[in-house]
FIMI-251291 format. One record per residue: residue number from 1; x, y, z of N, C-alpha, C, O, CB in turn. Coordinates in Angstrom, 3 decimals. Atoms other than C-alpha are relative to their C-alpha. Last residue first. Glycine has a CB too. Layout:
# residues N
    n       n_x       n_y       n_z      ca_x      ca_y      ca_z       c_x       c_y       c_z       o_x       o_y       o_z      cb_x      cb_y      cb_z
  NUM         X         Y         Z         X         Y         Z         X         Y         Z         X         Y         Z         X         Y         Z
...
END
This chain:
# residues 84
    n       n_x       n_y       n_z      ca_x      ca_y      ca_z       c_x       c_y       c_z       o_x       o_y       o_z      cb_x      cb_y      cb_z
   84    -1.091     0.977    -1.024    13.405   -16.043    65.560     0.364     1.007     1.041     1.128     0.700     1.956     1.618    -0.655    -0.829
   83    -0.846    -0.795    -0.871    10.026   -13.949    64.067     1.144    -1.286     0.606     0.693    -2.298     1.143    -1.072     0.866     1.331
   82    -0.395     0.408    -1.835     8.581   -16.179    61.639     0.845     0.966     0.318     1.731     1.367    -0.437     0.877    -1.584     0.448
   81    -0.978     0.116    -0.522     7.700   -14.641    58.072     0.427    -0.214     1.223     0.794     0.797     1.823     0.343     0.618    -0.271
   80     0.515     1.790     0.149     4.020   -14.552    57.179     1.604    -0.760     0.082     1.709    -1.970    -0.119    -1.007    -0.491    -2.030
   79     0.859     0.448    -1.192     4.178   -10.400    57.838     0.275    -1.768     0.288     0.356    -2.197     1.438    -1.791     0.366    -0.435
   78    -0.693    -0.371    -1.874     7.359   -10.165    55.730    -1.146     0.106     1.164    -0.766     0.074     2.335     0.880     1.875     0.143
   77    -0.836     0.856    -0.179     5.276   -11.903    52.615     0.879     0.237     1.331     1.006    -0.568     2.254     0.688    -0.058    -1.171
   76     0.687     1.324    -0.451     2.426   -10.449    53.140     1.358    -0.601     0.595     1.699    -0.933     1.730    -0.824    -1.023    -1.354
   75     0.356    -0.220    -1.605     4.470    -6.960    53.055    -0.463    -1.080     0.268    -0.091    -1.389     1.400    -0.998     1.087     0.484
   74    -1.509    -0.212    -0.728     6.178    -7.981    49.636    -0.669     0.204     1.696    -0.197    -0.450     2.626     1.095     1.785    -0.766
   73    -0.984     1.175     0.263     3.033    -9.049    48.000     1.111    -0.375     1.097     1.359    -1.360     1.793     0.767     0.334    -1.288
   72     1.037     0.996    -1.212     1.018    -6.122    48.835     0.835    -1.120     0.362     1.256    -1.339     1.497    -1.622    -0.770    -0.669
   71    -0.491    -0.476    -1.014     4.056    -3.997    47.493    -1.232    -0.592     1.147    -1.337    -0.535     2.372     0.277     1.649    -0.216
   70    -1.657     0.516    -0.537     4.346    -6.257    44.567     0.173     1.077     1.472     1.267     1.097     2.037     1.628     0.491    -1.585
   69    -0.307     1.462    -0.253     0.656    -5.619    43.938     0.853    -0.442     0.687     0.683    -1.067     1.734     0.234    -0.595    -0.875
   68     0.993     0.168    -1.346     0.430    -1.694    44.580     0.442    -2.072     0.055     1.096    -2.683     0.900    -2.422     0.647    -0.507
   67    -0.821    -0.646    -1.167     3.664    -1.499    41.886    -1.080    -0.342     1.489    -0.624    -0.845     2.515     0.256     1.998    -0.385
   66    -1.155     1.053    -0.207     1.275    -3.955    39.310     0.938     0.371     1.553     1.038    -0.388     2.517     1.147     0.132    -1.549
   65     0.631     0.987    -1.009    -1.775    -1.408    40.271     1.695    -1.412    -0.077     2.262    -1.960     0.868    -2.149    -0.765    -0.879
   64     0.244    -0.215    -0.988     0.422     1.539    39.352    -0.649    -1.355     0.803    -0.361    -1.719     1.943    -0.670     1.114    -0.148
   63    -1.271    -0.176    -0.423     2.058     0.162    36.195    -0.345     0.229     1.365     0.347    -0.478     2.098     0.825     1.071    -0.703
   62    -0.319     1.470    -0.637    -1.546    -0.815    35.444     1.140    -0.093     0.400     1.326    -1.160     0.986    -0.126    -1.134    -0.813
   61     0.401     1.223    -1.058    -2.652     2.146    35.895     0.523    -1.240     0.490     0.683    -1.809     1.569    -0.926    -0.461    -0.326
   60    -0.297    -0.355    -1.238     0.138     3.886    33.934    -0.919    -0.403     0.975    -0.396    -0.704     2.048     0.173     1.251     0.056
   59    -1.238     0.417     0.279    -0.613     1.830    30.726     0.853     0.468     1.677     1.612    -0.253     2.325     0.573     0.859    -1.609
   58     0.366     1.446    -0.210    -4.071     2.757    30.965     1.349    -0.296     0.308     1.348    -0.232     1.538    -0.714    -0.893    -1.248
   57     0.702     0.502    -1.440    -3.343     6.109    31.094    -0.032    -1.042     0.327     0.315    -1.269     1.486    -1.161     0.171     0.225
   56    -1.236     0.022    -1.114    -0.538     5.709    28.399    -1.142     0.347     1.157    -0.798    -0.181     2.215     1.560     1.374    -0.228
   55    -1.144     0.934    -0.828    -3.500     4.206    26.364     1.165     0.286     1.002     1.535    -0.571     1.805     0.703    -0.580    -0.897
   54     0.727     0.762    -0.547    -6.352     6.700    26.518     1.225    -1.100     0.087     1.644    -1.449     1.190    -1.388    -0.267    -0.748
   53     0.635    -0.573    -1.394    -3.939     9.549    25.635    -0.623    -1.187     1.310    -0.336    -1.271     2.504    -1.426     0.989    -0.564
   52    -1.519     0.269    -0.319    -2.952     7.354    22.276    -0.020     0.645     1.844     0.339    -0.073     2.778     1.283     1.134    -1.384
   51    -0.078     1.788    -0.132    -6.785     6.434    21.855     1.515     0.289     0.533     1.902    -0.447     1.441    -0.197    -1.264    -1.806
   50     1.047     0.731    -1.493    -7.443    10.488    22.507     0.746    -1.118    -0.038     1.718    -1.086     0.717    -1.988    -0.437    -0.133
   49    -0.033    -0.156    -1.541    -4.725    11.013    20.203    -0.444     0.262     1.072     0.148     0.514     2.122     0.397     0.365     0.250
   48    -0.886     0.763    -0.139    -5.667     8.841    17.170     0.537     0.513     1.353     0.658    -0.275     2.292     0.857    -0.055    -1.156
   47     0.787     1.449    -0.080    -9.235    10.418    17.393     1.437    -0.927     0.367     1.359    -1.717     1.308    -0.959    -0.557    -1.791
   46     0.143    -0.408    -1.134    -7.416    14.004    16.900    -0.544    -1.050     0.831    -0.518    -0.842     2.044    -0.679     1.089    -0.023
   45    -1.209    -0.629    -1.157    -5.912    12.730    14.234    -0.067     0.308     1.094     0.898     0.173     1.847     0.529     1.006    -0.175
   44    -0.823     1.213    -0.378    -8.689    10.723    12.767     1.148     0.320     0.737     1.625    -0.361     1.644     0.439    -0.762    -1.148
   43     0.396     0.827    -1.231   -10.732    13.970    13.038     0.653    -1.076     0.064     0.808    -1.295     1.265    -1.319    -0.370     0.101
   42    -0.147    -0.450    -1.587    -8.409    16.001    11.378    -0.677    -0.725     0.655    -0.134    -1.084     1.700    -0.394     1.330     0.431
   41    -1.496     0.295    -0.742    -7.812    13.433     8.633     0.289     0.737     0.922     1.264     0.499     1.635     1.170     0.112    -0.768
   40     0.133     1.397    -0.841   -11.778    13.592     8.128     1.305    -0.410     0.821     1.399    -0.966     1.915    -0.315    -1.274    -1.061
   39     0.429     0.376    -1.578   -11.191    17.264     7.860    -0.509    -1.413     0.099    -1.104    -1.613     1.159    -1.246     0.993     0.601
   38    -1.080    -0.682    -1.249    -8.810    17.116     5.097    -0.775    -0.102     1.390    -0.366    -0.642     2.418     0.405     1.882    -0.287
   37    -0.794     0.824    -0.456   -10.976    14.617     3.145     1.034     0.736     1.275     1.504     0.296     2.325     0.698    -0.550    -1.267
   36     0.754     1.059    -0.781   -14.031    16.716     3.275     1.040    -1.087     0.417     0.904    -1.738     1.453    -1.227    -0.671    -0.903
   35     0.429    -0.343    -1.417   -12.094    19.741     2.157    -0.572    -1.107     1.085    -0.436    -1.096     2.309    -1.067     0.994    -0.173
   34    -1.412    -0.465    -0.473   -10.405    18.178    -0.750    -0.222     0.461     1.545     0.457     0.144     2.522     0.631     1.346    -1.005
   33     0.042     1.202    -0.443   -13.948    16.134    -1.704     1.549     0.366     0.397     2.252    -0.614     0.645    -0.489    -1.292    -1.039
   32     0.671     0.924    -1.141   -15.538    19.374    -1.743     0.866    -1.178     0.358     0.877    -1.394     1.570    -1.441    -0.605    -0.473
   31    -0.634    -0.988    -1.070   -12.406    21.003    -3.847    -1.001    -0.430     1.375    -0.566    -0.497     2.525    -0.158     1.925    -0.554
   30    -1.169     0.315    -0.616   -12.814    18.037    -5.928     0.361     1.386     1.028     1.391     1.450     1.699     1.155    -0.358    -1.217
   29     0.425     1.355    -1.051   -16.806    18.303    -6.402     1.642    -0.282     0.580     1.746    -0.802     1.691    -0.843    -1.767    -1.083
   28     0.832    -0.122    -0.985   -16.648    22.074    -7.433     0.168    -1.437     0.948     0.191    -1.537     2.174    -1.456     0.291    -0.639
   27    -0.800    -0.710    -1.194   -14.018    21.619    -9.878    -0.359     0.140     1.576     0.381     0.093     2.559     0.093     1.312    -0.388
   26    -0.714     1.370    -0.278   -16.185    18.484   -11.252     1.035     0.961     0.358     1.896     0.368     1.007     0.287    -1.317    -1.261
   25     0.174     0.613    -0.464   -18.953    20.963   -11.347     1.039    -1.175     0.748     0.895    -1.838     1.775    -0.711    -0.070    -0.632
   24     0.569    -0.616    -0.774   -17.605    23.436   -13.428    -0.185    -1.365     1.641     0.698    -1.555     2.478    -1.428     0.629    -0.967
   23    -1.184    -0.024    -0.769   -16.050    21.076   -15.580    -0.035     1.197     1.079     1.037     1.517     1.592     1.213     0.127    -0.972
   22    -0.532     1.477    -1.018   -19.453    19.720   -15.824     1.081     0.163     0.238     1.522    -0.557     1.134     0.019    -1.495    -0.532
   21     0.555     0.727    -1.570   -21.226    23.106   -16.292     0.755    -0.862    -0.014     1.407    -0.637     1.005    -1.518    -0.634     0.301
   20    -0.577    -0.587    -1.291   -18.592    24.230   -18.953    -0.563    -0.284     1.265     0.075    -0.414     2.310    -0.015     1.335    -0.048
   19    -1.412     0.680    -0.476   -19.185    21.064   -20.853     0.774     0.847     0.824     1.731     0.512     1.522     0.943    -0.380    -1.178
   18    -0.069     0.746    -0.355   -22.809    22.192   -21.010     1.254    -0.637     0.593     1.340    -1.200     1.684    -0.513    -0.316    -0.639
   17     0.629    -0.172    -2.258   -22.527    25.439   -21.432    -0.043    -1.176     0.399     0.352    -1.127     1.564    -1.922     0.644     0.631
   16    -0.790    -1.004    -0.389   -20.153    24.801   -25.069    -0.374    -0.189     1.967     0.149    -0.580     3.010    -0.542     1.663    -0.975
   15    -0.700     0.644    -0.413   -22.465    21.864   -26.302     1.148     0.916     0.882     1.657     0.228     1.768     0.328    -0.778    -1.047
   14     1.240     0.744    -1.010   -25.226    23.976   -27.661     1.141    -0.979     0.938     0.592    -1.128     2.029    -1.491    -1.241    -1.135
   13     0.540    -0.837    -0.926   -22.607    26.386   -29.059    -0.995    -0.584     0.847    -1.397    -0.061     1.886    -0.497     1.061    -0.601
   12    -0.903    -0.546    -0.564   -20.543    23.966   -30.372    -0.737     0.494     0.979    -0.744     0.103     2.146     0.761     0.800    -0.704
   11    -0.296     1.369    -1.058   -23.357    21.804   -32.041     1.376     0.696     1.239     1.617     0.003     2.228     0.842    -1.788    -1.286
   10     1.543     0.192    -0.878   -24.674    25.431   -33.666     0.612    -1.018     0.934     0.738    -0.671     2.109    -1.624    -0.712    -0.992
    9     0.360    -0.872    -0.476   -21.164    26.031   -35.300    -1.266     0.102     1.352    -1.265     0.580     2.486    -0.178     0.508    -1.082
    8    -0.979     0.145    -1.039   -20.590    22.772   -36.368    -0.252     1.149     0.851    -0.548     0.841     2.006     1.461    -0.066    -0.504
    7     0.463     1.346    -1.079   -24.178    22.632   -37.961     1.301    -0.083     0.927     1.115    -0.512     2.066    -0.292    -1.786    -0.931
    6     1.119    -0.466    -0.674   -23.102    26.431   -39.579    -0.467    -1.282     0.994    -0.663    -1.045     2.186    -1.156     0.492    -1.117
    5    -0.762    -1.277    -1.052   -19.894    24.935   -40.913    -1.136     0.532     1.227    -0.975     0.412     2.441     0.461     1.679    -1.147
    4    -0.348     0.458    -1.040   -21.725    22.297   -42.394     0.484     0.877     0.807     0.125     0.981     1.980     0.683    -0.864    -0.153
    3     0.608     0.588    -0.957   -23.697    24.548   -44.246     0.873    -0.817     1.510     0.788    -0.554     2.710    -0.754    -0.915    -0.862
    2     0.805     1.156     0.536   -21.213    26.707   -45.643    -1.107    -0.774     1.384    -1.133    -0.631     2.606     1.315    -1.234    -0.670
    1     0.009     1.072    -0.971   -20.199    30.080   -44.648    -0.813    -1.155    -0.570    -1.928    -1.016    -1.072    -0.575     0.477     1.362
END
């Protein structure tokens, strides 16, 4: 075995754990950042249907108060009507 051989040898092996920690690590950080994204898109989902929940309520109030209106409306109006 020649020298260099032996300095490649050594730089391998000192370099070996190292590059397995970081692809270690950088498996580690995408399966975090796989999990962390999936449940943010559950909470935006479940966030999108409250707000979607929260609007057809709304949406049926005001269908209700419009219907109460036109039926205030409509009775004024046949009260404030002369009897002949």
């Amino acid at each position: 075995m020649t020298l260099e051989s032996t300095y490649v040898l050594g730089f391998l092996l000192a370099v070996f754990p190292l590059v397995c920690g970081m692809i270690m690590i950088h498996i580690g950080l995408c399966k975090y950042d796989s999990v962390t994204s999936a449940l943010r898109c559950h909470k935006l989902i479940s966030k999108l249907e409250l707000h979607q929940n929260q609007i057809k309520t709304r949406q049926h109030h005001l269908m209700r108060y419009d219907f109460q209106k036109f039926n205030l409306s409509e009775s004024l109006v046949w009260q404030m009507e002369p009897k002949h």
